[in-house]
Jmol script that loads the backbone (N, CA, C; Angstrom):
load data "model"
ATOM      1  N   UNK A   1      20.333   6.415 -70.125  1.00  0.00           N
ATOM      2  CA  UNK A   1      19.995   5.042 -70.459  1.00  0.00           C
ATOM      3  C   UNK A   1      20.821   4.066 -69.628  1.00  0.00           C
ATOM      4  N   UNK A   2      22.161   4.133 -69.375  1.00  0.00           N
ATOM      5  CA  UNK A   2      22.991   3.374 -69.170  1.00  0.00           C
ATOM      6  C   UNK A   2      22.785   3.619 -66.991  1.00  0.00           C
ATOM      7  N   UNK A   3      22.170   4.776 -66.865  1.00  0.00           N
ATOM      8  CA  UNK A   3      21.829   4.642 -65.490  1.00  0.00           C
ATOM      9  C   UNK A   3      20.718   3.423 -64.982  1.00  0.00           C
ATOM     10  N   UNK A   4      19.754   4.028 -65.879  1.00  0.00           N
ATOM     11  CA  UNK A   4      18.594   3.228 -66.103  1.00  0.00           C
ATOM     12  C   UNK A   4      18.704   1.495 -65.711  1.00  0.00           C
ATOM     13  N   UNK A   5      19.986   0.932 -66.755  1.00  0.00           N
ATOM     14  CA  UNK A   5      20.074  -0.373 -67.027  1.00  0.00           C
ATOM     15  C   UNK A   5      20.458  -0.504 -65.358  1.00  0.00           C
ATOM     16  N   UNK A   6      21.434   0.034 -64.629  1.00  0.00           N
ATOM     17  CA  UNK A   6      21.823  -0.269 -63.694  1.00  0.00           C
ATOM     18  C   UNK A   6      21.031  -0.223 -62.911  1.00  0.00           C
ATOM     19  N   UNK A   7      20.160   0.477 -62.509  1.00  0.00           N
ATOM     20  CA  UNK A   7      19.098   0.562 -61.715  1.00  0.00           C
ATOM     21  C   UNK A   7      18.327  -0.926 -61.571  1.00  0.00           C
ATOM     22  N   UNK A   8      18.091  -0.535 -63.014  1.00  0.00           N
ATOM     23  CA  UNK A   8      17.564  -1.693 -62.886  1.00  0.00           C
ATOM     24  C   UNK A   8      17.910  -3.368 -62.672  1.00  0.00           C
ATOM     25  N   UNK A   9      19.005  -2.985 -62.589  1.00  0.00           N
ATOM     26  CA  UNK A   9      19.821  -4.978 -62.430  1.00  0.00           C
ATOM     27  C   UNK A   9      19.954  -4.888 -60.827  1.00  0.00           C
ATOM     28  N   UNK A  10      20.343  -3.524 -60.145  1.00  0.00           N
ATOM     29  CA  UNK A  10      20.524  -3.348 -58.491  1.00  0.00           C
ATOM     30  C   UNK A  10      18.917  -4.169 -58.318  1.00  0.00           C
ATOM     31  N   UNK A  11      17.929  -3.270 -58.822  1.00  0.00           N
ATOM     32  CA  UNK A  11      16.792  -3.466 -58.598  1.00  0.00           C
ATOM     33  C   UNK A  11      16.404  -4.616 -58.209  1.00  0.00           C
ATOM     34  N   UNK A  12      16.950  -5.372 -59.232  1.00  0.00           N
ATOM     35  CA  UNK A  12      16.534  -7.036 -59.325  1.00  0.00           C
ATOM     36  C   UNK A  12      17.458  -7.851 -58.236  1.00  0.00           C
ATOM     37  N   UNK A  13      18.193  -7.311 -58.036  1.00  0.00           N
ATOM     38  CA  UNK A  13      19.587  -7.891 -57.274  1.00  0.00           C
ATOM     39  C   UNK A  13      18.810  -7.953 -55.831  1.00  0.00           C
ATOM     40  N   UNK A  14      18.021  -6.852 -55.444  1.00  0.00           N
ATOM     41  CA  UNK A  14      17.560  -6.737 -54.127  1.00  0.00           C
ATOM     42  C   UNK A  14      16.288  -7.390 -54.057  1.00  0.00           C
ATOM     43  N   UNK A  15      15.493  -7.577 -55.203  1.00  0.00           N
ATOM     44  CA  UNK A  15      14.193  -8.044 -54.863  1.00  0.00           C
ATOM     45  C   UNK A  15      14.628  -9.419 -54.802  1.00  0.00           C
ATOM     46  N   UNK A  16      15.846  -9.851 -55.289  1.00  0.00           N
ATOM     47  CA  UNK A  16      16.264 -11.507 -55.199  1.00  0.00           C
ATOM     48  C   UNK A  16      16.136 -11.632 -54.283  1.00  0.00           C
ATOM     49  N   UNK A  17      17.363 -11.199 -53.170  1.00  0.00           N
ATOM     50  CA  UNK A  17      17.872 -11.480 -52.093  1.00  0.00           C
ATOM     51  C   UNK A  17      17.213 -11.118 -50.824  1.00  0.00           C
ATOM     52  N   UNK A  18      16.048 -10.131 -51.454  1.00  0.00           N
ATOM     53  CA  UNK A  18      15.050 -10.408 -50.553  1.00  0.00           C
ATOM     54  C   UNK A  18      13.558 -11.365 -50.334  1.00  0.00           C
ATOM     55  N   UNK A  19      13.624 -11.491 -51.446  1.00  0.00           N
ATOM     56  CA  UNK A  19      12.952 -12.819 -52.037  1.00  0.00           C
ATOM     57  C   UNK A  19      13.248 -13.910 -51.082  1.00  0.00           C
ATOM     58  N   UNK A  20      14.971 -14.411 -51.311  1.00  0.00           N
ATOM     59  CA  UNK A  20      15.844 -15.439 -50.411  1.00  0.00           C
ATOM     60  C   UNK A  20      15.468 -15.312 -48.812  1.00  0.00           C
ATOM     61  N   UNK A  21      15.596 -13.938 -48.588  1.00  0.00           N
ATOM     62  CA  UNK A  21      15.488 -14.287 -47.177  1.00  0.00           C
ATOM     63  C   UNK A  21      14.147 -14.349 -46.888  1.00  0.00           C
ATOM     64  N   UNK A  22      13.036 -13.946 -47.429  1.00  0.00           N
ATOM     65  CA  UNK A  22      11.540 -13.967 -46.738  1.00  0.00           C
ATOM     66  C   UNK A  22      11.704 -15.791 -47.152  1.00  0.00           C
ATOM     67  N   UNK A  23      12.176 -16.672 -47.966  1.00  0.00           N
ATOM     68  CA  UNK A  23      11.495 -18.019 -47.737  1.00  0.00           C
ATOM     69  C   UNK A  23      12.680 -18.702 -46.619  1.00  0.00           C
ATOM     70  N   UNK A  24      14.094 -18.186 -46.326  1.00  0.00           N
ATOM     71  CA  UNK A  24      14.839 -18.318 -45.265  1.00  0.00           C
ATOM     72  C   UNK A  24      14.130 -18.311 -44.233  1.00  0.00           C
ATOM     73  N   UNK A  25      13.248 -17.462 -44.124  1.00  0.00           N
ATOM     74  CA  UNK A  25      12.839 -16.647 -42.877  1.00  0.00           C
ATOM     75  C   UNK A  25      11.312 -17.436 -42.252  1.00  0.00           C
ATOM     76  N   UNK A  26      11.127 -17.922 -43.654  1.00  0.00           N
ATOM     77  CA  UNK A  26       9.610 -18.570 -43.403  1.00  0.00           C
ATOM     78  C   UNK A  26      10.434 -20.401 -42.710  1.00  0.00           C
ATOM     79  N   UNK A  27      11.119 -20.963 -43.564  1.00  0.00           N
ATOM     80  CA  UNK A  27      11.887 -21.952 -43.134  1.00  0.00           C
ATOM     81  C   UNK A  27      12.188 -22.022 -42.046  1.00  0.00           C
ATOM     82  N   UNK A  28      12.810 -20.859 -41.475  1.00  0.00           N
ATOM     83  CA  UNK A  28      13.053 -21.275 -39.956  1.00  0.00           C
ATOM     84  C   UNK A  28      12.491 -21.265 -38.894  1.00  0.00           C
ATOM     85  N   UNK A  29      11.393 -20.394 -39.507  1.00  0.00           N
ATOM     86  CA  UNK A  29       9.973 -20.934 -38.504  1.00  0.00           C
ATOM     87  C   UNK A  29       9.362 -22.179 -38.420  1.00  0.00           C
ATOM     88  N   UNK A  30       9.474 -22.772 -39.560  1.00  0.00           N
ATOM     89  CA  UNK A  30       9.126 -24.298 -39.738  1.00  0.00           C
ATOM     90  C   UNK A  30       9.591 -25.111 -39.063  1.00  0.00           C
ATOM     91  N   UNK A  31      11.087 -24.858 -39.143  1.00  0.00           N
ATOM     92  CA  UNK A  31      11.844 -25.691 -38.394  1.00  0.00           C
ATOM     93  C   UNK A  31      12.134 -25.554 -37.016  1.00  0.00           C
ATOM     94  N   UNK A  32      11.818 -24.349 -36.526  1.00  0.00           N
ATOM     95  CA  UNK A  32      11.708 -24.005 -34.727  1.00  0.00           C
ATOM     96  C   UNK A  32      10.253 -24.409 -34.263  1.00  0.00           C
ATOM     97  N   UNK A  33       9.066 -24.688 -34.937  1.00  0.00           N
ATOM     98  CA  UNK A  33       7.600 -24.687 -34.903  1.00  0.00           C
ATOM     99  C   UNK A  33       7.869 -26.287 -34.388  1.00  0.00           C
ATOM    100  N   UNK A  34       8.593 -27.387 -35.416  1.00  0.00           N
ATOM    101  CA  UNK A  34       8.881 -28.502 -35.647  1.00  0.00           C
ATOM    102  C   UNK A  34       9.345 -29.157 -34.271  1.00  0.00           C
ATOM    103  N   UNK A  35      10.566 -28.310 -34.034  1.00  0.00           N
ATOM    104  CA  UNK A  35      11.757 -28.596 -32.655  1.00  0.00           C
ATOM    105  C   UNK A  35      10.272 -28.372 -31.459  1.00  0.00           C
ATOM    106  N   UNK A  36       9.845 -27.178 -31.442  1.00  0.00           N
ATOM    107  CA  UNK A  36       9.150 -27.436 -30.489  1.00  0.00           C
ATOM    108  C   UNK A  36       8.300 -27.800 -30.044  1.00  0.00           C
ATOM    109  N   UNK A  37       7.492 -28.505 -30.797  1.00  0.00           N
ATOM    110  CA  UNK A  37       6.434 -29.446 -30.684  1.00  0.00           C
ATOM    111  C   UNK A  37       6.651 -30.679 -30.616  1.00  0.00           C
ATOM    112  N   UNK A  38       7.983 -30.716 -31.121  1.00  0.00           N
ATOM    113  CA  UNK A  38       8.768 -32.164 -30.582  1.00  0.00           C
ATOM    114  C   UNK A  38       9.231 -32.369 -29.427  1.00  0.00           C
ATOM    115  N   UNK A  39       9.403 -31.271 -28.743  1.00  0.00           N
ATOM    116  CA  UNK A  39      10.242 -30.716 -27.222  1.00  0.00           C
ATOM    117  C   UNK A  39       8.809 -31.514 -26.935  1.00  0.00           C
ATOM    118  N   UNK A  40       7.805 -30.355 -27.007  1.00  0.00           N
ATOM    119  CA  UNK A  40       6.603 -30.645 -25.849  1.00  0.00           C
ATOM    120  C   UNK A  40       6.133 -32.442 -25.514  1.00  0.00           C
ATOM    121  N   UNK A  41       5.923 -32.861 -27.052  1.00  0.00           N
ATOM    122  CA  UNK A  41       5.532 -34.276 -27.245  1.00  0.00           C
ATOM    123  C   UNK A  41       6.122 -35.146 -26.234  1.00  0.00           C
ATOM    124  N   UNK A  42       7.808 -34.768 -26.544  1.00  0.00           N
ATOM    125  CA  UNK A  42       8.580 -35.525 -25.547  1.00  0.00           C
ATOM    126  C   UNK A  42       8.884 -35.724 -23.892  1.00  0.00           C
ATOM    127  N   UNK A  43       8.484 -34.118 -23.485  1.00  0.00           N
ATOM    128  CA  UNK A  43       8.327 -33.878 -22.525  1.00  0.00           C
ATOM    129  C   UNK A  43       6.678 -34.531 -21.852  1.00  0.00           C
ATOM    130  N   UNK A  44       6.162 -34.349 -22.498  1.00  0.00           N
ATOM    131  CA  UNK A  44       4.699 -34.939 -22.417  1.00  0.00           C
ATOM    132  C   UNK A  44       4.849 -36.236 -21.817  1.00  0.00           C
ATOM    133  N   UNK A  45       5.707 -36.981 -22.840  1.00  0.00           N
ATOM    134  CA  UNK A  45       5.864 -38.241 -22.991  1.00  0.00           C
ATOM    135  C   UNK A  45       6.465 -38.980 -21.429  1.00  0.00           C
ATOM    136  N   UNK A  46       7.659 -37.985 -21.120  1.00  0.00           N
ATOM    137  CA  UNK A  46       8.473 -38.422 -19.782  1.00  0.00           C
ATOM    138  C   UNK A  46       7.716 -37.937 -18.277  1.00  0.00           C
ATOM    139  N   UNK A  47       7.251 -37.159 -18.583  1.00  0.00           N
ATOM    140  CA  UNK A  47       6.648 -36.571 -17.119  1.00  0.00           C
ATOM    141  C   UNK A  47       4.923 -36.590 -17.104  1.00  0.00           C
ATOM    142  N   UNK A  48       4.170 -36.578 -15.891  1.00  0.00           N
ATOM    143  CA  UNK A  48       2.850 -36.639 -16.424  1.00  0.00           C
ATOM    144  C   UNK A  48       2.349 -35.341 -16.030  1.00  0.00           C
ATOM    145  N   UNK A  49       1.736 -34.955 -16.409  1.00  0.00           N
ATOM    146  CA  UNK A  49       1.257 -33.600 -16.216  1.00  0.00           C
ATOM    147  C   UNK A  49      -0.497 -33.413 -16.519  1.00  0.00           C
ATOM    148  N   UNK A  50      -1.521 -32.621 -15.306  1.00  0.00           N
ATOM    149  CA  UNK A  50      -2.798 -32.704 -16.126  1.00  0.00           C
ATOM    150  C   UNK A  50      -3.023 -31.897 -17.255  1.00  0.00           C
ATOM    151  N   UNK A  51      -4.066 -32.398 -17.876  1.00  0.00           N
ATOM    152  CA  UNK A  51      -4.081 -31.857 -19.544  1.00  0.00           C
ATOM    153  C   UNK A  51      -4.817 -30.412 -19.517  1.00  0.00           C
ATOM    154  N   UNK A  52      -4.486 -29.706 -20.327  1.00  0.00           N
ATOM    155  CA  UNK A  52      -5.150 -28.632 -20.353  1.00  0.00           C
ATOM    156  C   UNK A  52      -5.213 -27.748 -21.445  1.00  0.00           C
ATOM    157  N   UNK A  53      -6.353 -28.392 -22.314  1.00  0.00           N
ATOM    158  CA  UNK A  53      -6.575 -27.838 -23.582  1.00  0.00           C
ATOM    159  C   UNK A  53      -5.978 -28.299 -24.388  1.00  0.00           C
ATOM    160  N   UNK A  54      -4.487 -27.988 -25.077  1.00  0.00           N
ATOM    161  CA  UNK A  54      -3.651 -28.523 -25.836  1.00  0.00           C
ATOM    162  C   UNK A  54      -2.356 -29.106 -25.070  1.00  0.00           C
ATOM    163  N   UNK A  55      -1.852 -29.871 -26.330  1.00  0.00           N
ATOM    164  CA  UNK A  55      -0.359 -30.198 -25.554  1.00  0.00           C
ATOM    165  C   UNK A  55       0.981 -28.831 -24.915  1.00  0.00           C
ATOM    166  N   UNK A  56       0.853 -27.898 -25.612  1.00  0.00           N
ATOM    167  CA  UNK A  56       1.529 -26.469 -25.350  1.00  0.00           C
ATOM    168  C   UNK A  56       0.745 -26.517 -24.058  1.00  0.00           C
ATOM    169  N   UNK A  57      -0.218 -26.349 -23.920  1.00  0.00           N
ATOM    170  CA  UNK A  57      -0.674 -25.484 -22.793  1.00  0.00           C
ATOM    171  C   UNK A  57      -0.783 -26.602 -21.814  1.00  0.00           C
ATOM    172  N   UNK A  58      -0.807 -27.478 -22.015  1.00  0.00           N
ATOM    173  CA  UNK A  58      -0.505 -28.579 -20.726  1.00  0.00           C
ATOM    174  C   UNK A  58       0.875 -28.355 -20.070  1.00  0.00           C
ATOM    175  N   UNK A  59       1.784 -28.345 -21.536  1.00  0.00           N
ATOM    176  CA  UNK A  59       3.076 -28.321 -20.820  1.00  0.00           C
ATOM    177  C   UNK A  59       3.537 -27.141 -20.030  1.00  0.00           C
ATOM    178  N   UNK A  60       3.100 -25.939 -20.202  1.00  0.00           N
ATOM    179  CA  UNK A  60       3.307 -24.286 -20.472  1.00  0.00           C
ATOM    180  C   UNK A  60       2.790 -24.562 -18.547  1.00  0.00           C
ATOM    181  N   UNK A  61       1.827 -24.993 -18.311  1.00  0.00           N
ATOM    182  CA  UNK A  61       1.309 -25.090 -16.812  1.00  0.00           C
ATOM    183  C   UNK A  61       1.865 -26.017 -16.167  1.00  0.00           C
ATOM    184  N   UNK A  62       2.685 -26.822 -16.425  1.00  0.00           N
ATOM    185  CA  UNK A  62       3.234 -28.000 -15.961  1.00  0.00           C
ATOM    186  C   UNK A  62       4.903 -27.981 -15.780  1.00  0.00           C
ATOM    187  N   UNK A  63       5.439 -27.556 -14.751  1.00  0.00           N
ATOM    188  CA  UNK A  63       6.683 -27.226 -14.566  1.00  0.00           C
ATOM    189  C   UNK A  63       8.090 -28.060 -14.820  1.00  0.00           C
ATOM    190  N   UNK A  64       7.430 -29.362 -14.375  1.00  0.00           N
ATOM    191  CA  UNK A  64       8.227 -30.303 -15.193  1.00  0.00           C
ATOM    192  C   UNK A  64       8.468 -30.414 -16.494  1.00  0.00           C
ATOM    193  N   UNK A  65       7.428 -30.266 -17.097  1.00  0.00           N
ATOM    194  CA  UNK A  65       7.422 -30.548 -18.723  1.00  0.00           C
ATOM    195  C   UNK A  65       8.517 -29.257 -19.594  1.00  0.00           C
ATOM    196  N   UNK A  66       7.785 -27.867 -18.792  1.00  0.00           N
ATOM    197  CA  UNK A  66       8.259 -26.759 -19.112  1.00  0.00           C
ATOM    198  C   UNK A  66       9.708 -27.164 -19.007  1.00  0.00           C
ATOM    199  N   UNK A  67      10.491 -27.662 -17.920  1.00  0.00           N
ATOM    200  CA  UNK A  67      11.682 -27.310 -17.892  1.00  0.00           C
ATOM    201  C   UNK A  67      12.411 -28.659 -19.080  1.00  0.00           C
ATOM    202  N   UNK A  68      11.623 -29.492 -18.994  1.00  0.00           N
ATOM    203  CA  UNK A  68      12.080 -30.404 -19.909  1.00  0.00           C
ATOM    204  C   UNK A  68      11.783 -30.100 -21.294  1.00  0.00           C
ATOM    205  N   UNK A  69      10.840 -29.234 -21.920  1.00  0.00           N
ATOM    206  CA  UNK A  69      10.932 -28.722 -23.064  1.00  0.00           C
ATOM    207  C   UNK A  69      12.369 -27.570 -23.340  1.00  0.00           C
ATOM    208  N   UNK A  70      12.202 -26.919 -22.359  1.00  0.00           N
ATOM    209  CA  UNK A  70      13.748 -25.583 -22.729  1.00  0.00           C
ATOM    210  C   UNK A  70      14.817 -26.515 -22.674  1.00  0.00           C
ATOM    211  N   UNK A  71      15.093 -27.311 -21.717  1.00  0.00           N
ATOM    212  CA  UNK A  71      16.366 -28.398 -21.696  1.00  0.00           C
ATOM    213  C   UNK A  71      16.209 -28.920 -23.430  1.00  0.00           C
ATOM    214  N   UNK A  72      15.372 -29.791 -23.805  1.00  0.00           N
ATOM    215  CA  UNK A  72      15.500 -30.073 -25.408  1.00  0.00           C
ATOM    216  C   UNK A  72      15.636 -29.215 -26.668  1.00  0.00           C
ATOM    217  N   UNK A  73      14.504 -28.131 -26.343  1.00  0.00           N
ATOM    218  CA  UNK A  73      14.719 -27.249 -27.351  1.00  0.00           C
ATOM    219  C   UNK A  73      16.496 -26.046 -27.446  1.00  0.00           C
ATOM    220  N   UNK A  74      17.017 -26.048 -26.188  1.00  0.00           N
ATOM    221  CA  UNK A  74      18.423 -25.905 -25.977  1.00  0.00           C
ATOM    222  C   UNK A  74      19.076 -26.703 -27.201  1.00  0.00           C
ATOM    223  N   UNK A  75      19.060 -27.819 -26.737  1.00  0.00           N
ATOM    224  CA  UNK A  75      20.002 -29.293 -27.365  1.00  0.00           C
ATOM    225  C   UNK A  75      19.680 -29.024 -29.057  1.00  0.00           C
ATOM    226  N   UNK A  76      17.986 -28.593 -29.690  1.00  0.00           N
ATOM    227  CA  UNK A  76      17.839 -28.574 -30.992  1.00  0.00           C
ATOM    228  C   UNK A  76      17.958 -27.704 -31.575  1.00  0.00           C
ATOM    229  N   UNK A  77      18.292 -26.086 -31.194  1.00  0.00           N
ATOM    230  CA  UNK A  77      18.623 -24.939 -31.089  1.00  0.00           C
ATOM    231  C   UNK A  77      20.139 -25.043 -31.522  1.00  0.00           C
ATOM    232  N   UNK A  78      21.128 -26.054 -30.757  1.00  0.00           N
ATOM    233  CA  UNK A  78      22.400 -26.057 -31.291  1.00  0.00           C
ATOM    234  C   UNK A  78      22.911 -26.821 -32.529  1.00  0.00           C
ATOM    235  N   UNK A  79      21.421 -27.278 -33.161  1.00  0.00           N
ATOM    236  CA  UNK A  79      22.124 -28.297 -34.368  1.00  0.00           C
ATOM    237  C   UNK A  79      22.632 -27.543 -35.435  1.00  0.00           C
ATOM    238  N   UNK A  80      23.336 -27.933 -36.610  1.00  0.00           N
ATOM    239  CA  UNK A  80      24.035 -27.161 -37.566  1.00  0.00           C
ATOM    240  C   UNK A  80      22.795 -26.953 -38.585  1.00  0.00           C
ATOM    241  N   UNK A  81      21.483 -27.088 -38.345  1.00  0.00           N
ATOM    242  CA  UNK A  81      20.633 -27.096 -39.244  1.00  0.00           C
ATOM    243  C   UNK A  81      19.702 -25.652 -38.600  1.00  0.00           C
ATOM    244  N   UNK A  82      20.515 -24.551 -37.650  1.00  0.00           N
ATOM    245  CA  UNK A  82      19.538 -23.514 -37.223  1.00  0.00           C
ATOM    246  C   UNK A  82      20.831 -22.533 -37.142  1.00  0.00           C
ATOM    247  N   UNK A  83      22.539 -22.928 -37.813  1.00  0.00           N
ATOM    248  CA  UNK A  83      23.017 -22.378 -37.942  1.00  0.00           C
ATOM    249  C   UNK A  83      22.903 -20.584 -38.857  1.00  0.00           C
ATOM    250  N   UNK A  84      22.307 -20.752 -39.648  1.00  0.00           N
ATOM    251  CA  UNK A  84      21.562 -20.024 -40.455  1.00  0.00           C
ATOM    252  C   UNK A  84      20.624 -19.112 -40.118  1.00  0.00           C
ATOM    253  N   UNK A  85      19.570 -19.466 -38.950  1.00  0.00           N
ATOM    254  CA  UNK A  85      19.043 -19.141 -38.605  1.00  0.00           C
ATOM    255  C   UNK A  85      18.652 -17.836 -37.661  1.00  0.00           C
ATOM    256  N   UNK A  86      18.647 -16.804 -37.670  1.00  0.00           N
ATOM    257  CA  UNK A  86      18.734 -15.640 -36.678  1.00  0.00           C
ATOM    258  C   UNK A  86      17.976 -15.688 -35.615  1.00  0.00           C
ATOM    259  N   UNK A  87      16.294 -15.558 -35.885  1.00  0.00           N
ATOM    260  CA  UNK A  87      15.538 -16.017 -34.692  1.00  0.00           C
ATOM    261  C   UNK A  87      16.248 -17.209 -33.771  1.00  0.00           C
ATOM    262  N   UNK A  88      16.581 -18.400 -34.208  1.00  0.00           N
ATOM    263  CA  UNK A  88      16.925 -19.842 -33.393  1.00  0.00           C
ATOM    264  C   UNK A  88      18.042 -18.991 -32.753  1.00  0.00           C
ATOM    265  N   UNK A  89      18.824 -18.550 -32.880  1.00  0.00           N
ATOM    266  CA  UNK A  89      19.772 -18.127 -32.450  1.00  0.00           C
ATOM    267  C   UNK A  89      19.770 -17.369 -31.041  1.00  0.00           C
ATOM    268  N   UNK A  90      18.523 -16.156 -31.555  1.00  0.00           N
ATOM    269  CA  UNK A  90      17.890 -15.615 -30.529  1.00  0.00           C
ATOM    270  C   UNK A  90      17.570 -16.586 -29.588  1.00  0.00           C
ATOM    271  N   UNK A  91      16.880 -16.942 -30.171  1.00  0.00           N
ATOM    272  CA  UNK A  91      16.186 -18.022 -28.932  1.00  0.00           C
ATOM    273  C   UNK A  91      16.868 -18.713 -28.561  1.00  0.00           C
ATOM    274  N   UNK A  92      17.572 -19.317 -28.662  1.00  0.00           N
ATOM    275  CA  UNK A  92      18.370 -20.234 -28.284  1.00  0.00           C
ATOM    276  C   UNK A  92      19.347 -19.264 -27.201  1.00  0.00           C
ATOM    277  N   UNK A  93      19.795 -18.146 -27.583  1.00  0.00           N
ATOM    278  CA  UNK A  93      20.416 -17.334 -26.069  1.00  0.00           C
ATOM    279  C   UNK A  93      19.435 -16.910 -24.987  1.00  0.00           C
ATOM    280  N   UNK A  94      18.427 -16.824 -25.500  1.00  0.00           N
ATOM    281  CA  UNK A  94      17.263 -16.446 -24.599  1.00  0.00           C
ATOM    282  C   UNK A  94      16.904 -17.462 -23.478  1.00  0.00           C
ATOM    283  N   UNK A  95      16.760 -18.675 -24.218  1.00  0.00           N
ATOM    284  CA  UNK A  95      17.059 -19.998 -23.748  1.00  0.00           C
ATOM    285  C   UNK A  95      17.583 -20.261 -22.078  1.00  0.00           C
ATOM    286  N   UNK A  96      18.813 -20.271 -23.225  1.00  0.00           N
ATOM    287  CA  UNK A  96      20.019 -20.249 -22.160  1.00  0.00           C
ATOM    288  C   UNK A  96      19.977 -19.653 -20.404  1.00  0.00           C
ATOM    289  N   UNK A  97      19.560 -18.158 -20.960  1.00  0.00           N
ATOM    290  CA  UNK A  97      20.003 -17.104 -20.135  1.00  0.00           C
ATOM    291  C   UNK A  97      18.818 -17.218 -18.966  1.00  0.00           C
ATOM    292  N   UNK A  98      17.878 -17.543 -19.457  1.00  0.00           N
ATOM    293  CA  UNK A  98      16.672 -17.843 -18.461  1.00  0.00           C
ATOM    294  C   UNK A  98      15.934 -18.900 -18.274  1.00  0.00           C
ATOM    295  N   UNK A  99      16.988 -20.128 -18.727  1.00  0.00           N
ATOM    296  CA  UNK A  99      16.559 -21.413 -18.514  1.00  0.00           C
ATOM    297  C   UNK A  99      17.345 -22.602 -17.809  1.00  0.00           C
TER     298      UNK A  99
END
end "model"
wireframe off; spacefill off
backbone 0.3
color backbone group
């Protein structure tokens, strides 16, 4: 019985904390989805580039924009609000290393 109880509180202990991280995990996609569509906008905004299809894919073909999106998304990658974050992190060295 007394195994049982324990089992079962571990049990719960893990479906929490995994609970926590799948909406962690969903969050920081939100917030890297956010940064970079703000990158592109902005980049959009400073350089002209022809359009092509969407704003991603304008910029994605457009070398200026491209480099001016990784330059920003760098800068939003280091805020204390992606500290948390594992993917941003990733990316954000990935960034770096080939940008």
């Amino acid at each position: 019985m007394r195994n049982h109880i324990v089992f079962l509180v571990l049990l719960q202990l893990f479906a929490t904390q995994f609970g926590f991280a799948a909406i962690n995990f969903a969050g920081c996609n939100k917030k890297m989805a956010a940064s970079t569509t703000q990158c592109i906008s902005e980049g959009l905004s400073v350089v002209y580039c022809t359009w092509n299809e969407t704003p991603a894919k304008t910029c994605r073909k457009c070398k200026k924009c491209e480099t001016f999106k990784t330059q920003c998304l760098i800068k939003e990658l280091k805020q204390s609000q992606f500290d948390q974050c594992p993917q941003a992190q990733t990316l954000l060295r990935s960034l770096q290393r080939f940008g």
